[in-house]
VOTIFI-132490 format. One record per residue (C-alpha): z, y, x. Coordinates in steps of 0.2 Angstrom, whole numbers, padded with zeros to 4 digits, always signed. Layout:
BEGIN
ZYX/...
***
This chain:
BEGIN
+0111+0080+0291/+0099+0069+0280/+0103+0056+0270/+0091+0041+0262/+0098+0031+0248/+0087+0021+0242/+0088+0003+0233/+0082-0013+0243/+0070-0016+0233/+0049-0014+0235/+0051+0000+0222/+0063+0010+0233/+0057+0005+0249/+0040+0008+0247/+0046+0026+0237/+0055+0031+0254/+0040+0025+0265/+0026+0037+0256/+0040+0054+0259/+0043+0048+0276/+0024+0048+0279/+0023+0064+0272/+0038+0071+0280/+0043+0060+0294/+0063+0065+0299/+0075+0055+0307/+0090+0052+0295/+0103+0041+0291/+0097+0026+0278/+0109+0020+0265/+0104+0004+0256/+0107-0012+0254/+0104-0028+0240/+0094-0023+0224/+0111-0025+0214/+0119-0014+0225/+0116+0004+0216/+0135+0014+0219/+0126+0019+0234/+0129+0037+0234/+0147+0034+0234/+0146+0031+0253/+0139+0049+0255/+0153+0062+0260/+0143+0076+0262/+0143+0095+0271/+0136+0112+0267/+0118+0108+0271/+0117+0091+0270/+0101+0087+0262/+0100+0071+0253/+0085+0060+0244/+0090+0048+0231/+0077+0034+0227/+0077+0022+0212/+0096+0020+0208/+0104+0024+0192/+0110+0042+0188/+0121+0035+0176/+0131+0025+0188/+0129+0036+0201/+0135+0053+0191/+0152+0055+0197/+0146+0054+0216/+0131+0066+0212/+0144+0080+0206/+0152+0076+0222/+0139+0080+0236/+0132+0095+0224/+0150+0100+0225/+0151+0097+0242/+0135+0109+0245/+0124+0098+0247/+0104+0097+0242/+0099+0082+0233/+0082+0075+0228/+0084+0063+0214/+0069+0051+0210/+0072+0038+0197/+0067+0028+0181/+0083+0019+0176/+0095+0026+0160/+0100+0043+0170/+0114+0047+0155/+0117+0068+0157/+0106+0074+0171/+0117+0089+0178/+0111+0106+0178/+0112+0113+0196/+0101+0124+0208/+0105+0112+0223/+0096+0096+0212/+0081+0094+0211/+0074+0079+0199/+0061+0067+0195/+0065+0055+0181/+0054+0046+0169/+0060+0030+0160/+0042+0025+0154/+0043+0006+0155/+0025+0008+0165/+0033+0019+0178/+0043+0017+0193/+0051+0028+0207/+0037+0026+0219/+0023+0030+0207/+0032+0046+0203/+0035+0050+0221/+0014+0045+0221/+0013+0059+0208/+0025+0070+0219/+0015+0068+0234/-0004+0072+0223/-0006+0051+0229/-0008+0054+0249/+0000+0035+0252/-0007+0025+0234/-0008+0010+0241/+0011+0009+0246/+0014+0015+0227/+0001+0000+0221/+0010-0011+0231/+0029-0005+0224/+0019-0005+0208/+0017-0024+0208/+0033-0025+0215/+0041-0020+0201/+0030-0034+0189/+0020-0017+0181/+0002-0027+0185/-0006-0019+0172/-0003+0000+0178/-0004-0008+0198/-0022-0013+0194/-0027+0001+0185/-0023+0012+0201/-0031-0001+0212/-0049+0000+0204/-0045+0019+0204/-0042+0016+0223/-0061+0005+0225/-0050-0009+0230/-0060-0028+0232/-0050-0042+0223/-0044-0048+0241/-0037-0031+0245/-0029-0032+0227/-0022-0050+0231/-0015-0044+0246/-0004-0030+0239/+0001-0040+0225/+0008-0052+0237/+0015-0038+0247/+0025-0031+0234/+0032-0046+0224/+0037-0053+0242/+0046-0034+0245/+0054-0038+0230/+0058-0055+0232/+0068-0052+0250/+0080-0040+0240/+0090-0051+0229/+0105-0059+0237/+0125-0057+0233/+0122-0051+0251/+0112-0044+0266/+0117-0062+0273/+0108-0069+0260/+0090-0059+0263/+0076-0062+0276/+0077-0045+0282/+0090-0032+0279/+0082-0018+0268/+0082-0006+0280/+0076-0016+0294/+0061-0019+0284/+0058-0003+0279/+0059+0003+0299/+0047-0012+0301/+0036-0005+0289/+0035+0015+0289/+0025+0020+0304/+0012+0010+0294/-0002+0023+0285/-0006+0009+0272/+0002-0008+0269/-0014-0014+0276/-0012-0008+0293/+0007-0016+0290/-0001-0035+0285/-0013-0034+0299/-0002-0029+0313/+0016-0036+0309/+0011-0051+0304/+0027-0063+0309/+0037-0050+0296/+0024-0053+0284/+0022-0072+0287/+0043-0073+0286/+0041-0065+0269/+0028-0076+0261/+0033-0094+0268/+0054-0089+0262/+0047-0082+0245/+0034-0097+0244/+0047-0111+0248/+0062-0103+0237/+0050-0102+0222/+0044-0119+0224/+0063-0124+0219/+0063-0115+0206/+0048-0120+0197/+0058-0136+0195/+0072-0130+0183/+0072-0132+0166/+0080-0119+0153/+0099-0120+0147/+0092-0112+0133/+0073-0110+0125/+0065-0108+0112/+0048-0095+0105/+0058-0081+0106/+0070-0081+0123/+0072-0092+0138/+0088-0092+0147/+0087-0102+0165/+0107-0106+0176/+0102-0107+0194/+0111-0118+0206/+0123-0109+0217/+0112-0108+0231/+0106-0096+0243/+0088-0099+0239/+0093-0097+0220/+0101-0079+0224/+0087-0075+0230/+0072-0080+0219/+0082-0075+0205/+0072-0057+0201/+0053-0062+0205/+0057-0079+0196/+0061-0069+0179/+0047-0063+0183/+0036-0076+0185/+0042-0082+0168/+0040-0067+0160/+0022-0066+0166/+0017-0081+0160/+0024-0082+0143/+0022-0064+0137/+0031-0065+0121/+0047-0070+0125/+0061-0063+0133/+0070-0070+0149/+0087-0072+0154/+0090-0078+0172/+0108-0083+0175/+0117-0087+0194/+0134-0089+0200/+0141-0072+0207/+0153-0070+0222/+0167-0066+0208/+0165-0084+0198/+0155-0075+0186/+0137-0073+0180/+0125-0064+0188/+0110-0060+0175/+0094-0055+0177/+0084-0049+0160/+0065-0047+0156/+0058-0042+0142/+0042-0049+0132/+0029-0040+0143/+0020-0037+0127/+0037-0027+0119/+0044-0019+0135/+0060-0015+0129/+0077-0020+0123/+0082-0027+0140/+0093-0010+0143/+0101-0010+0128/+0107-0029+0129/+0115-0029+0147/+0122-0012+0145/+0132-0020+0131/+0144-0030+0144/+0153-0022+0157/+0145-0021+0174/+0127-0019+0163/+0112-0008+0165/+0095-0005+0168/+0078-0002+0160/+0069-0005+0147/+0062-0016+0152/+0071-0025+0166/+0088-0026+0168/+0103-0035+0174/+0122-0039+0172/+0133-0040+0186/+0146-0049+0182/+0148-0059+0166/+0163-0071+0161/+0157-0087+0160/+0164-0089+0143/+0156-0075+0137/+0139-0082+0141/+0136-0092+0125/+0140-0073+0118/+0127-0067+0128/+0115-0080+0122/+0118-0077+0106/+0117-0057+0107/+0098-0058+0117/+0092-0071+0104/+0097-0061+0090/+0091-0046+0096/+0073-0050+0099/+0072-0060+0084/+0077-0044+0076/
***
């Protein structure tokens, strides 16, 4: 049997759309909101099995790793999260990079000697790397429209995989990658399914309108931090918004914090765009924290602990 697990998100989506273009296979897809990672825990594999993992933590997925390998399975492990010990094994195969200007679909582009680009350009803006995205898109001969056209693609990918649940998305992740795969190029995708399309932009469009109205908890030249509203259009802007923030004030640092399902904090971390790095290091400091240099999350956070948490991102970046 094979296995997809892959991460909701346009980085893990648009990863699993360029190998299934290059090796079409019917398997079974497991998934689901970008903040769902354990997903390999779901797996209970056979002799044989053969199993691709796209864009979710090693490190929090070890212990399920050294399961399927010990269940003889095959695995294919594509990532560019904090992997912790990689283990040495002649059924793993893997591809990890933790360069903040990579992600798990522009490996699998390098993989794949960049047979499907575009959909790696479009991951690539997706996962707020512009500057590497652009580069690759000149590379490509791309016009500014095209270029405008992926960017939007990608954020809005993005966008419709942060929720506490799949009832808080637009599309279910897999749904949409289905909705996307046969595709060749995202262009093809834009031009012929254009009611999924049109659903993604008009719900990332409306939900960031809302959230351009907030005002910090916290701010100053060094970090921002933003509390969202416990609303289902907050749960979802929440990554692209830190984002958006991040973009446009590239010296500071941003903390984007919601209501979680537990009565917690769910937080979102950027990094300055100009020093992509520290936001690992910060959110793996409290339980339930991980990530990337220079993105990452916490998810779950006493909410007495967040003037802690304040204090700690301030001081580190000041630092």
């Amino acid at each position: 049997m094979q296995y997809d697990v892959f991460n909701g998100d346009a980085d893990g989506i648009c990863a699993l759309i360029q190998l299934r273009l290059a090796e079409p296979v019917n398997s079974t897809l497991i998934t689901g909101v970008k903040r769902d990672i354990s997903l390999l825990e779901t797996v209970t594999a056979e002799p044989g099995d053969r199993i691709v993992v796209l864009d979710i933590s090693l490190e929090k997925n070890s212990a399920a790793l050294n399961a399927v390998l010990k269940q003889g399975a095959t695995v294919f492990y594509v990532d560019h999260h904090r992997p912790g010990e990689i283990p040495v094994h002649s059924n793993l195969t893997t591809l990890i990079d933790t360069d903040t200007n990579i992600c798990t679909s522009l490996l699998v582009d390098q993989h794949l000697q960049g047979r499907f680009r575009l959909w790696a350009i479009t991951a690539a803006f997706g996962d707020n790397l512009d500057a590497v995205a652009l580069k690759l898109a000149a590379d490509s001969h791309l016009s500014s429209e095209q270029i405008g056209q992926l960017k939007q693609l990608g954020v809005c990918i993005n966008y419709n995989s942060y929720g506490h649940s799949i009832e808080d998305l637009h599309l279910p992740p897999a749904q949409l990658y289905k909705e996307m795969v046969s595709y060749l190029s995202p262009f093809e995708f834009i031009a012929n399914n254009r009611l999924i399309h049109q659903t993604l932009i008009n719900g990332f469009e409306d939900d960031m309108n809302q959230a351009l109205q907030l005002k910090p908890e916290y701010s100053n030249e060094i970090i921002a931090v933003y509390v969202l509203p416990d609303e289902t259009w907050s749960r979802r802007i929440s990554g692209v918004f830190a984002n958006e923030l991040a973009n446009g004030t590239p010296n500071r640092a941003h903390a984007i914090v919601s209501l979680n399902e537990k009565g917690g904090y769910l937080v979102s971390v950027r990094a300055p765009i100009n020093n992509k790095s520290g936001a690992d290091e910060i959110c793996a400091a409290f339980p339930s924290g991980g990530g990337r240099k220079a993105a990452a999350g916490i998810n779950h956070l006493e909410k007495a602990s967040l003037p802690t948490f304040i204090k700690q991102f301030e001081s580190y970046y000041a630092n």
